[in-house]
C-alpha positions in Angstrom: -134.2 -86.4 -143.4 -130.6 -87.0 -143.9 -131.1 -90.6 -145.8 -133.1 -91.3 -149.3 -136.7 -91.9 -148.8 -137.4 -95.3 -149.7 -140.9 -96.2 -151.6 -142.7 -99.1 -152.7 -144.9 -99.5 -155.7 -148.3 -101.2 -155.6 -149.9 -101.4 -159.0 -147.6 -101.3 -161.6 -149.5 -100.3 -165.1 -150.2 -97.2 -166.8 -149.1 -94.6 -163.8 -146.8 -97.2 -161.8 -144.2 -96.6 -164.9 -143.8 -92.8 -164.6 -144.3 -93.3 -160.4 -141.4 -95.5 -160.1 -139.4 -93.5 -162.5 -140.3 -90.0 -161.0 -139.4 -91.4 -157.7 -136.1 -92.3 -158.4 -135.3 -89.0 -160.5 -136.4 -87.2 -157.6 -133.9 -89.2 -155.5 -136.1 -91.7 -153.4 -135.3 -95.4 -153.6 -137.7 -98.4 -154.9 -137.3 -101.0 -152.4 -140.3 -103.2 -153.8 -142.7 -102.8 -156.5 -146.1 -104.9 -156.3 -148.9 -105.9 -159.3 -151.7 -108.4 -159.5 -150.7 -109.2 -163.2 -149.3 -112.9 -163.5 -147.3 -111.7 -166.6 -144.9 -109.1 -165.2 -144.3 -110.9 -161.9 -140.6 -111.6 -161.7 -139.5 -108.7 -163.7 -137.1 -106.4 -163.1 -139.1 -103.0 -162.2 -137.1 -101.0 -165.1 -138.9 -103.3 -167.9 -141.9 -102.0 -166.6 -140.6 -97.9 -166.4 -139.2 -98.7 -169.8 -137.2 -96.5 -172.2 -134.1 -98.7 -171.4 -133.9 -98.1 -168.3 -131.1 -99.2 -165.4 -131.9 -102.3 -163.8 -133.3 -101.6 -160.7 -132.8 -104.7 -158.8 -136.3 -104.7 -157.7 -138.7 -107.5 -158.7 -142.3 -107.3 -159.3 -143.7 -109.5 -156.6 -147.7 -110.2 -155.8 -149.6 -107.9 -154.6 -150.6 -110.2 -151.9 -147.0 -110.7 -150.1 -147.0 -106.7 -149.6 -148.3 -106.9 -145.9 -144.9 -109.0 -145.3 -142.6 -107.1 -147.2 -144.0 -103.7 -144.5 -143.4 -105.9 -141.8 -139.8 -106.8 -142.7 -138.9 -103.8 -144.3 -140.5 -100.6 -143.2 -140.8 -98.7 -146.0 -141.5 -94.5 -145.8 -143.9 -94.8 -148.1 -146.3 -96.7 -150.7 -147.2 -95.3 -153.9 -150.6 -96.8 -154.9 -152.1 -96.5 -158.5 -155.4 -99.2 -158.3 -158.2 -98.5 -158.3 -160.8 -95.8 -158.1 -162.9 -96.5 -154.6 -161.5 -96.4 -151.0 -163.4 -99.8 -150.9 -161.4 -101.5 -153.5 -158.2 -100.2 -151.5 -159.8 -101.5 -148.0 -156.9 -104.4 -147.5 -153.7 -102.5 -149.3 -154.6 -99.2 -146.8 -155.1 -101.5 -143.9 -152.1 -103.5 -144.6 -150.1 -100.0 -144.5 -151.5 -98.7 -141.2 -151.0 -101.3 -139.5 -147.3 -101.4 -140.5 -146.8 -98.0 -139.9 -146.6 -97.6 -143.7 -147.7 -94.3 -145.1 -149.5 -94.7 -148.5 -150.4 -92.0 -151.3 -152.8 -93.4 -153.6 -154.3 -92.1 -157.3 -157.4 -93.4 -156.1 -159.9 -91.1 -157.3 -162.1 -91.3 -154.3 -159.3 -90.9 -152.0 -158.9 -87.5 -152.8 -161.8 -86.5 -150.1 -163.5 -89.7 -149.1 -165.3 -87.7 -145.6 -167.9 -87.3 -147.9 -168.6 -90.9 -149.5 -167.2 -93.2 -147.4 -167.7 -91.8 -144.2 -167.2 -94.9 -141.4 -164.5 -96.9 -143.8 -162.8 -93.2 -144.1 -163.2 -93.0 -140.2 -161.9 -96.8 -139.8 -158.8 -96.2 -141.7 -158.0 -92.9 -139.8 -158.1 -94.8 -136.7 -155.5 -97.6 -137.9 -153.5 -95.1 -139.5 -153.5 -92.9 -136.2 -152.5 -96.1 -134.0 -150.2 -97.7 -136.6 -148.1 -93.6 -136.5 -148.5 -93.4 -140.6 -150.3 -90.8 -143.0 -152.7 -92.2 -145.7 -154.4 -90.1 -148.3 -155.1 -89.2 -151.9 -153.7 -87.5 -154.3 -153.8 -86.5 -158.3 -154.2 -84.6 -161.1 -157.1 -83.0 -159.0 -155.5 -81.9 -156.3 -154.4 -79.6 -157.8 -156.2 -78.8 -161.4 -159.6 -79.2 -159.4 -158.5 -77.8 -155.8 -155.5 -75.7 -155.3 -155.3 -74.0 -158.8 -158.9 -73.0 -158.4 -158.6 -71.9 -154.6 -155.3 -70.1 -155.6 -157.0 -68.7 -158.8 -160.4 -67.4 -156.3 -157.3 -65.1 -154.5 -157.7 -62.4 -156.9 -161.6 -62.3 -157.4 -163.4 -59.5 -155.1 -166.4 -61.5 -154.2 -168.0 -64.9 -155.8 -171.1 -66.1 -156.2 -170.4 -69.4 -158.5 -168.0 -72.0 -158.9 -168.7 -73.4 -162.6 -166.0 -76.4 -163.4 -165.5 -78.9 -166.6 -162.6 -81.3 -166.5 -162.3 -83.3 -169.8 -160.5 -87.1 -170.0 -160.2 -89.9 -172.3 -160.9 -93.2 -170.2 -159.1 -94.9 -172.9 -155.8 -93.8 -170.5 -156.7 -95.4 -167.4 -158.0 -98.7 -167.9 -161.2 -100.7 -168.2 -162.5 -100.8 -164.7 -162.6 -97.0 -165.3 -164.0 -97.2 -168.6 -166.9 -99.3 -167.5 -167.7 -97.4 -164.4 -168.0 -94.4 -167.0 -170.8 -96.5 -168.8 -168.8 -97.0 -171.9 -169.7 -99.3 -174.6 -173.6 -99.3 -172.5 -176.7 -98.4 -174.6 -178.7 -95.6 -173.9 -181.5 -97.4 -171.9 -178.6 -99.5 -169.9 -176.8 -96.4 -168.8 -180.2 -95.0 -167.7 -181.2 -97.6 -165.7 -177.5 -98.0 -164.3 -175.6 -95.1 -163.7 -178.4 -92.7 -164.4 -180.8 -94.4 -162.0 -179.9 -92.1 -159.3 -180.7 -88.6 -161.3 -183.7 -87.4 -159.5 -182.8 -88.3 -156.3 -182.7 -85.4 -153.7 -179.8 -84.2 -151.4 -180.7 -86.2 -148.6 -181.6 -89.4 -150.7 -178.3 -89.8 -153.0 -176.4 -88.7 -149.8 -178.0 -91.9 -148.2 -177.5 -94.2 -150.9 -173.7 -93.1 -151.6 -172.7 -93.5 -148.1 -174.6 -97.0 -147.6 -172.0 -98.0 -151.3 -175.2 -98.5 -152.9 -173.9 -96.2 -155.3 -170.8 -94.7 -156.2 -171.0 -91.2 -156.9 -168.2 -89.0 -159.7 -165.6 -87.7 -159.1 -166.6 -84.1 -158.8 -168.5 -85.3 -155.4 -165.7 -85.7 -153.9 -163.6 -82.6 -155.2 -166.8 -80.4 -154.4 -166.2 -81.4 -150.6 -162.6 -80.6 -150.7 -163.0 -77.4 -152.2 -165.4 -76.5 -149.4 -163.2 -78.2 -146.6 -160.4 -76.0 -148.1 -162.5 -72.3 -148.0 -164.5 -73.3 -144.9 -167.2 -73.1 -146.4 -170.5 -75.5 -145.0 -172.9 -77.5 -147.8 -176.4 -77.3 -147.5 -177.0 -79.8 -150.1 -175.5 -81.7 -152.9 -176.8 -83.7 -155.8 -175.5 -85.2 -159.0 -176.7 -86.4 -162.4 -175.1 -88.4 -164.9 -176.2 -88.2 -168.6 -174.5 -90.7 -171.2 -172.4 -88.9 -174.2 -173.0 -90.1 -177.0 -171.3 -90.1 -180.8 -172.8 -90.2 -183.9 -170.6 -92.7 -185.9 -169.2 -96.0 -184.2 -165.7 -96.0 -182.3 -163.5 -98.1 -182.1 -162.3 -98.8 -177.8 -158.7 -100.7 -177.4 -159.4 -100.5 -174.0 -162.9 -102.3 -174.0 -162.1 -104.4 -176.7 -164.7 -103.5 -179.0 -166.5 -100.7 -181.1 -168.9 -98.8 -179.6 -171.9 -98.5 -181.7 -172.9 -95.2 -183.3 -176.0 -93.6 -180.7 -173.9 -95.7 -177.8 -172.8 -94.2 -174.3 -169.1 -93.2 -175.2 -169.0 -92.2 -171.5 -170.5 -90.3 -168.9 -170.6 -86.6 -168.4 -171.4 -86.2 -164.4 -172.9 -82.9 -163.0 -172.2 -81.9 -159.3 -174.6 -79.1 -157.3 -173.3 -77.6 -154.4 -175.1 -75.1 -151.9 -173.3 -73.4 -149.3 -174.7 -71.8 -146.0 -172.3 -69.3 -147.5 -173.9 -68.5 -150.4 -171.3 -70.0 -152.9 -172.8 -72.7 -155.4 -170.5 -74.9 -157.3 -171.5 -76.3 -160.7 -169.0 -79.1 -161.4 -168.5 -81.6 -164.0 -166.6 -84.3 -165.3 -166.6 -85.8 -168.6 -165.0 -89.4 -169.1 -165.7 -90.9 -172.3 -163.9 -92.6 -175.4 -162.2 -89.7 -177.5 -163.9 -88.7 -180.8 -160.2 -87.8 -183.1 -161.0 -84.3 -182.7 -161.3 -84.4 -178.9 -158.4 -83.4 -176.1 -158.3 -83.4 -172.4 -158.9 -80.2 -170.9 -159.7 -78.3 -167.9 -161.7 -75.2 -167.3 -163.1 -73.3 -164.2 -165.3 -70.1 -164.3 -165.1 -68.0 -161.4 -169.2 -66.0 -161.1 -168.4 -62.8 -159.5 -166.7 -59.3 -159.5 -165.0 -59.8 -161.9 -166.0 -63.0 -164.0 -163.0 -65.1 -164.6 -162.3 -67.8 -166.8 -159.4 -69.9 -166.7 -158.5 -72.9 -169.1 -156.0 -75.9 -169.3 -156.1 -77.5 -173.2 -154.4 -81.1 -173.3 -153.2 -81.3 -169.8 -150.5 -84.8 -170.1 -153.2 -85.7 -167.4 -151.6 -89.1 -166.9 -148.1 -87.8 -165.8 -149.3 -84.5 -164.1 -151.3 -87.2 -161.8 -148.2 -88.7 -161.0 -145.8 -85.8 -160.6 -148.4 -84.3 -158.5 -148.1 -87.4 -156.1 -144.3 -87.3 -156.0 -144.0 -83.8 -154.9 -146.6 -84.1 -152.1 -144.6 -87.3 -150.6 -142.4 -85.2 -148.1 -145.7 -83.6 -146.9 -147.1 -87.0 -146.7 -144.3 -88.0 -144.4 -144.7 -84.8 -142.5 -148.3 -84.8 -141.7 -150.1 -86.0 -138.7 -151.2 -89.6 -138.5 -154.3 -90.5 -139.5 -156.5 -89.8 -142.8 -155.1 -87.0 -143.7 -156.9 -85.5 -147.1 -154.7 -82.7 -149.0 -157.1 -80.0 -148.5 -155.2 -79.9 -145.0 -152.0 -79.8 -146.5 -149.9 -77.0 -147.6 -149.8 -75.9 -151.1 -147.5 -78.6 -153.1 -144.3 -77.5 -154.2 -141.9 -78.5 -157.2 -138.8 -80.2 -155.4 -135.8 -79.1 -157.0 -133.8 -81.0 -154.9 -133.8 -84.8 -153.6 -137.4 -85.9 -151.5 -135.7 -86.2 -148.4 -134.3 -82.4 -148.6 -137.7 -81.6 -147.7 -138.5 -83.5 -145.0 -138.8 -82.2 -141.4 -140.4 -84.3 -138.8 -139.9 -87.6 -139.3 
């Protein structure tokens, strides 16, 4: 592509500042930046990237005119960094398709919704295929959860076990995170919540997460990338989420409050997949309010010949989520229309030199 790729921001908080920033380092243009938040509408994006940075001549507008600014515009792409359900995305994804808009979102979900939200994922392909545009998700998992670990399985001479951990404070990302992780909950209210759905069989928390009755972790998700990525076909899959717990109060900015000392801090979510195959994954992820002794990290065991271990201590999860998303955006632009999930994608790259640079087909 011979001009600047030009991108527009929709959701302007935590990850919108180091999207809009990468973007433009990498040499795309902000044409518009969007954000639900009454008090930053108006602004110039750069108060939101901060750091003193340039003004940008782009102006937080609501969220709600987006649709319009597509139509008149025609952006190459929209950087969305929401929410955490393909649901809650419904209208923004929509509004993209059918302006021929193609959209990279942090949307946890997103990531591989086949296996969640099967006739929404299947409605949005369908828009996204008529309206010539690419949508699909992308973070700090698509790579720390998928291609590390598929790249990492390249040196192992046969596997019978896919054991994962992945280790984040939801004080970075928000309250609607927070809550979904059952922070601040007591012990009998996360139970009868989030935990409700423990014993449930393959085939019953199959049904309920695909009805949206419930809305499974993230490590549902990743475990049906990773086997859409190897090929390999799931048997069955279930989940249980157990409360983590601490045993002196803390203190939550992002709640608002203390969490009492006995408390859910969080949730620690365990996914079980079988594979015709013969490959089980044991995956989990562990969201809670940080102890002052506790760090992100990331750690995947490989069962097998040999037994391999490998571990990431304090990832910058945060802006490895959003650097992850800028290099994928020329494949975005290159892939076929429709919902296209990254474990169809080529591996990502580092772009050394300006987006566009690496853009072929469109």
């Amino acid at each position: 592509m011979e001009r600047k790729v030009t991108f527009v921001q929709y959701g302007c908080g935590k990850m919108g500042k180091y999207l809009m920033r990468y973007g433009i380092e990498k040499g795309a243009e902000l044409v518009g930046a969007f954000d639900m938040n009454a008090a930053i509408l108006g602004k110039d994006a750069c108060e939101i990237i901060g750091n003193k940075w340039p003004e940008t001549g782009v102006k937080i507008a609501d969220a709600k005119t987006a649709g319009e600014f597509f139509a008149q515009h025609h952006p190459d792409v929209c950087i969305i960094a929401t929410r955490s359900t393909v649901a809650e995305l419904e209208d923004i994804l929509t509004a993209c398709a059918e302006h021929g808009v193609n959209a990279i979102t942090t949307c946890e979900e997103a990531l591989y919704p086949w296996n969640s939200s099967p006739e929404l994922t299947k409605k949005l392909d369908e828009l996204a295929k008529k309206g010539n545009c690419t949508l699909t998700g992308v973070g700090y998992c698509d790579l720390y959860w998928g291609t590390m670990v598929t790249n990492f399985m390249c040196s192992q001479a046969n596997i019978t076990k896919i054991v994962g951990s992945s280790w984040y404070n939801v004080e970075d990302y928000g309250i609607a995170l927070a809550e979904g992780h059952g922070a601040g909950l007591t012990i009998e209210e996360f139970n009868k919540t989030i935990g409700a759905y423990n014993d449930y069989s393959s085939e019953e928390i199959r049904k309920v997460v695909e009805s949206g009755e419930y809305v499974p972790s993230y490590m549902w998700n990743q475990n049906g990338w990773l086997c859409s990525r190897l090929g390999l076909h799931i048997t069955s899959q279930t989940q249980k989420c157990l409360p983590t717990t601490c045993d002196h109060d803390l203190e939550s900015s992002t709640l608002g409050f203390t969490i009492k000392a006995g408390d859910a801090t969080g949730m620690r979510a365990i996914v079980t997949t079988e594979t015709e195959e013969g490959i089980t994954f044991e995956t989990e992820c562990v969201g809670k309010v940080f102890d002052s002794d506790e760090y992100d990290k990331n750690e995947w065991t490989l069962v097998g010949e040999p037994e391999s271990t490998l571990i990431c201590n304090r990832p910058a999860t945060v802006e490895l989520t959003c650097g992850t998303i800028i290099n994928r955006i020329p494949q975005l632009i290159d892939a076929p229309a429709g919902y296209v999930t990254t474990d169809q994608y080529p591996y990502n790259i580092y772009c050394i030199k300006p987006l566009n640079e690496y853009v072929k087909t469109k």
